[in-house]
MARLORO-448390 format. One record per residue (C-alpha): z, y, x; residue in three letters. Coordinates in steps of 0.02 Angstrom, whole numbers, plus 32768, in hexadecimal, padded with zeros to 4 digits. Example, Ala and Ser with C-alpha at 12.3 -4.5 7.8 and 13.67 -1.06 7.14 Angstrom:
// MARLORO-448390
- z:y:x:res
- 8186:7F1F:8267:Ala $
- 8165:7FCB:82AC:Ser $
This chain:
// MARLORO-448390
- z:y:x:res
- 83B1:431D:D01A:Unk $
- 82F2:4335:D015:Unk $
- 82AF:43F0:D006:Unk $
- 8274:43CE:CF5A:Unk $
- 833F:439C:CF1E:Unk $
- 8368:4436:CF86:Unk $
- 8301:4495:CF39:Unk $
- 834F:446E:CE94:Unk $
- 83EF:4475:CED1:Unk $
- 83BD:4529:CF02:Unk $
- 838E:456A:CE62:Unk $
- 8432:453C:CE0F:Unk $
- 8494:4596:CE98:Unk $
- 842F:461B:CE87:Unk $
- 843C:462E:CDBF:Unk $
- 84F4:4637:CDD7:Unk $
- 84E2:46E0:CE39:Unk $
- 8448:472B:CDEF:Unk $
- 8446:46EA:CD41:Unk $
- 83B0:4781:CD12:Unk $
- 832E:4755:CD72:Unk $
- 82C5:47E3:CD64:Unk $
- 8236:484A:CDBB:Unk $
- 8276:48E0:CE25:Unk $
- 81E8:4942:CDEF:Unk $
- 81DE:49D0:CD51:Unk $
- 815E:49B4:CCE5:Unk $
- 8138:49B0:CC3C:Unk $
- 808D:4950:CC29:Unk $
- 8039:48C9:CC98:Unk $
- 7FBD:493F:CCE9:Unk $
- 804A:49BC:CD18:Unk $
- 80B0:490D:CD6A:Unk $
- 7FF8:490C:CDBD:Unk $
- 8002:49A2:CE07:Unk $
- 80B1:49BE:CE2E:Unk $
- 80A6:4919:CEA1:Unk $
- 8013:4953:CEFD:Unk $
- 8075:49F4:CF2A:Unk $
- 80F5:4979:CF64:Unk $
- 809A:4941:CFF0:Unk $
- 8115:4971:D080:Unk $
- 8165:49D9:D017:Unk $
- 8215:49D1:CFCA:Unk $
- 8223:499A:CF05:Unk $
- 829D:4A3D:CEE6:Unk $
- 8212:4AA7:CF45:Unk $
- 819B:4A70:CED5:Unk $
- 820C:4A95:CE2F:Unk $
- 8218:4B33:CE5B:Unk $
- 815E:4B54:CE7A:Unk $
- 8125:4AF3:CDDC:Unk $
- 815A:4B69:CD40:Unk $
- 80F4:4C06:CD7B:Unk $
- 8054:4B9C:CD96:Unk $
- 8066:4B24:CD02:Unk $
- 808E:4BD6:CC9A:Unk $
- 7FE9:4C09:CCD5:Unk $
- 7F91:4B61:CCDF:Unk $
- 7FD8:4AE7:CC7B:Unk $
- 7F3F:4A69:CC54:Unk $
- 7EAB:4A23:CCAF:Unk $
- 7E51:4A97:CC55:Unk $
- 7EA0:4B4A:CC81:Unk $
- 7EB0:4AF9:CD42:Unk $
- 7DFF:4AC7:CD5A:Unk $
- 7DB2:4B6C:CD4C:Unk $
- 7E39:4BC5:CDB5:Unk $
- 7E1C:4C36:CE38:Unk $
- 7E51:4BCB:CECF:Unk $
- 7EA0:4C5A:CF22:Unk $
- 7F16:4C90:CE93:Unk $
- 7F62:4BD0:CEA2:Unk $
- 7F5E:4BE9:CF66:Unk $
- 7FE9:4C67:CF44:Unk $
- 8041:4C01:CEBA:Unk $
- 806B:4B7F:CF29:Unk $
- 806D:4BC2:CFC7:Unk $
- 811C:4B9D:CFF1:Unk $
- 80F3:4ADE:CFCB:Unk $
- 8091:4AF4:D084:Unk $
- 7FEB:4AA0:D0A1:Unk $
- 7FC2:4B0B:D008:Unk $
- 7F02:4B1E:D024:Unk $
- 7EE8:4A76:D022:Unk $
- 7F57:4A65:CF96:Unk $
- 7F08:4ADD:CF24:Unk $
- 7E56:4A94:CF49:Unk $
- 7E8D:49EC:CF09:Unk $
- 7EE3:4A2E:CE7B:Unk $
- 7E60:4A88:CE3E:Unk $
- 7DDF:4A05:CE69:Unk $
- 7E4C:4982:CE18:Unk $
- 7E5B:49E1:CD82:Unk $
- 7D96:49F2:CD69:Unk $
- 7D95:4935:CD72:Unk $
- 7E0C:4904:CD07:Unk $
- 7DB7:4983:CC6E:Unk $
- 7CFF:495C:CC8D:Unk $
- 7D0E:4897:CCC7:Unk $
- 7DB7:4860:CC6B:Unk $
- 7DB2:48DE:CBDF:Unk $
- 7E57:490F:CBFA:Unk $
- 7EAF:486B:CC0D:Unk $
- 7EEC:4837:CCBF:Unk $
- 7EA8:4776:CCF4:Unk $
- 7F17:4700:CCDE:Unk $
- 7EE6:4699:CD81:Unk $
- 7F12:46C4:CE37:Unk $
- 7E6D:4698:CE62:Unk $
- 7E13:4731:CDD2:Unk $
- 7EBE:479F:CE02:Unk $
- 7E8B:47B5:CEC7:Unk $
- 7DE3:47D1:CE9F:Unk $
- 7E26:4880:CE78:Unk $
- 7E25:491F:CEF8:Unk $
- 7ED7:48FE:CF68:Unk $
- 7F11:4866:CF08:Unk $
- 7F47:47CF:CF7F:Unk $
- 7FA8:4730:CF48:Unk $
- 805A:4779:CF34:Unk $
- 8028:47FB:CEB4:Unk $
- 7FB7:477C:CE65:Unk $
- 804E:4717:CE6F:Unk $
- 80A3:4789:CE0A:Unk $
- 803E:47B5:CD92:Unk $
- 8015:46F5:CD62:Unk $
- 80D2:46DC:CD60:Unk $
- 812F:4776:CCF9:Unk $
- 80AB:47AA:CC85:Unk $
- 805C:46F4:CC68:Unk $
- 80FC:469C:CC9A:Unk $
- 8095:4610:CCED:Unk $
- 80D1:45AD:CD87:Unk $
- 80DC:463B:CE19:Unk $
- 8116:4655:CEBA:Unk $
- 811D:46EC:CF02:Unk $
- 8125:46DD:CFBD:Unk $
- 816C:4794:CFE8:Unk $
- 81D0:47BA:D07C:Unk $
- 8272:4788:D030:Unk $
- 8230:46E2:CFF9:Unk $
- 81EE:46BC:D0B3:Unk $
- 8280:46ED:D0FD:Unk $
- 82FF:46A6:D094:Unk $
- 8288:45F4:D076:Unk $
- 8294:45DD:D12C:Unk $
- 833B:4600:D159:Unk $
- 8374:4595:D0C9:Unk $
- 82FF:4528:D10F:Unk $
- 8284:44F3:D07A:Unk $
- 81F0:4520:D0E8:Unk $
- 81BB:452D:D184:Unk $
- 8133:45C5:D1AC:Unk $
- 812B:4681:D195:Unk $
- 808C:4686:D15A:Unk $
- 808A:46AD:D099:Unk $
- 7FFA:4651:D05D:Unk $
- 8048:45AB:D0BB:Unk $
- 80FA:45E4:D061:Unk $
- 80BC:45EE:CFC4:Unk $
- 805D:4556:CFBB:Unk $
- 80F0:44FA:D002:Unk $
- 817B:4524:CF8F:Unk $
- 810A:4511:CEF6:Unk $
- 8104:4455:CF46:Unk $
- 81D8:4437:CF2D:Unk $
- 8200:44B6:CEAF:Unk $
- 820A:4489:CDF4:Unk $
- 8163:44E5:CD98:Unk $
- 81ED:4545:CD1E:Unk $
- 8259:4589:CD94:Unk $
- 81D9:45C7:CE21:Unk $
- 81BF:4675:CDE6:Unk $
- 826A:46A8:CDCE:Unk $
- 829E:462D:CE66:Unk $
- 823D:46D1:CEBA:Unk $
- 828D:475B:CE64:Unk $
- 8345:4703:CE7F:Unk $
- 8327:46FE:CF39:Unk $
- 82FF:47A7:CF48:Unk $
- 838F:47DA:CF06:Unk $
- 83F2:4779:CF6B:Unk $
- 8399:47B6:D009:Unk $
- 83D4:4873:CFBA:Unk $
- 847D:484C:CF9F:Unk $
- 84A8:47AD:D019:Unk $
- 841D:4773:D09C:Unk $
- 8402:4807:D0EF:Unk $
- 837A:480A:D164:Unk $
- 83E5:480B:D228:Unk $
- 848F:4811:D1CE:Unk $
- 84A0:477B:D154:Unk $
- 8546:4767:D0E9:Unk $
- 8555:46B8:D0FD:Unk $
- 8617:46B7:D0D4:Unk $
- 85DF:4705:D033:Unk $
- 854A:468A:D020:Unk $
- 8547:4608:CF7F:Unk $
- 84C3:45A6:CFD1:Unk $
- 8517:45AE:D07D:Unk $
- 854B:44E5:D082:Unk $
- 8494:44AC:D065:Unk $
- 843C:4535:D0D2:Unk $
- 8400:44F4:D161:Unk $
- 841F:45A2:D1C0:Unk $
- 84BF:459E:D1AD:Unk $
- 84E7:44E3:D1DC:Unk $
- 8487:451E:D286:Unk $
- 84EA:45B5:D291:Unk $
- 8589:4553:D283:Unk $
- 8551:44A8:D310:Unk $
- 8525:454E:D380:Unk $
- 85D0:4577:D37B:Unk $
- 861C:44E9:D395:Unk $
């Protein structure tokens, strides 16, 4: 079986588990998807759902967010840690996207990171669930899971994402992503894997090691 067949094979399994594949993250517009993910950043998706509703109550466009007072979103999202930096880019990324995109997020990865705390998997994201282009979104689920499964080979995101946008079909990428995170919540746990429970199991190349280690 090459990777791009098991790749394929993959996304079936997976649609028989996670039928919904859908985005983790609250939000009601694609700028408020932009900001929720960049308070994602080592951060926990339910941490950031509970942050969100004060500061999109308060801020809930570009424009109310770009002429915040930096501190005041310092203590909205405090708890989402790293939150100085955080509320920097938010704020910055807000001004951008009013006065160069009036109002309407790029729809390219390369436009999307040219904005304050944006890198490739919240570009990623963005091109994928608001513009439902061909995405991959190379979080630490996906790297994890990818290479255990044994679809790719490195840890570096970048290298992740460009690989599995080489074997998986264009039109099931993006929720591909939001599938595997869910199973990395629910079955691949990071250090204590279910892999009785697994439904890709026979074609995982983890656990066909696991099992000639035994042996």
């Amino acid at each position: 079986m090459t990777k791009k067949e098991k790749a394929v094979e993959i996304c079936k399994l997976l649609k028989v588990d996670y039928p919904e594949a859908i985005c983790q993250l609250n939000a009601e517009t694609p700028f408020q998807l932009l900001v929720a993910t960049r308070l994602s950043a080592q951060c926990t998706d339910a941490r950031v759902n509970l942050v969100t509703p004060d500061l999109f109550k308060k801020y809930p466009t570009e424009n109310e967010l770009s002429e915040a007072d930096i501190k005041d979103v310092e203590d909205l999202i405090h708890s989402c840690g790293f939150y100085r930096a955080k509320a920097k880019d938010l704020v910055g990324m807000a001004e951008m996207v009013k006065t160069k995109y009036n109002g309407v997020l790029p729809d390219t990865i390369e436009e999307l990171t040219l904005l304050p705390g944006v890198g490739r998997k919240t570009a990623n994201l963005i091109v994928g669930d608001v513009y439902k282009k061909p995405a991959v979104v190379a979080d630490t689920h996906v790297i994890r899971i990818t290479n255990l499964l044994g679809l790719v080979n490195s840890k570096d995101p970048k290298a992740v994402e460009l690989e599995l946008k080489k074997i998986l079909p264009p039109e099931e990428s993006n929720d591909f992503c939001h599938r595997i995170v869910l199973h990395g919540r629910k079955i691949c746990i990071a250090r204590r894997p279910k892999c009785d429970e697994c439904i890709l199991s026979r074609i995982c190349k983890y656990n066909k090691d696991n099992k000639k280690d035994k042996k």
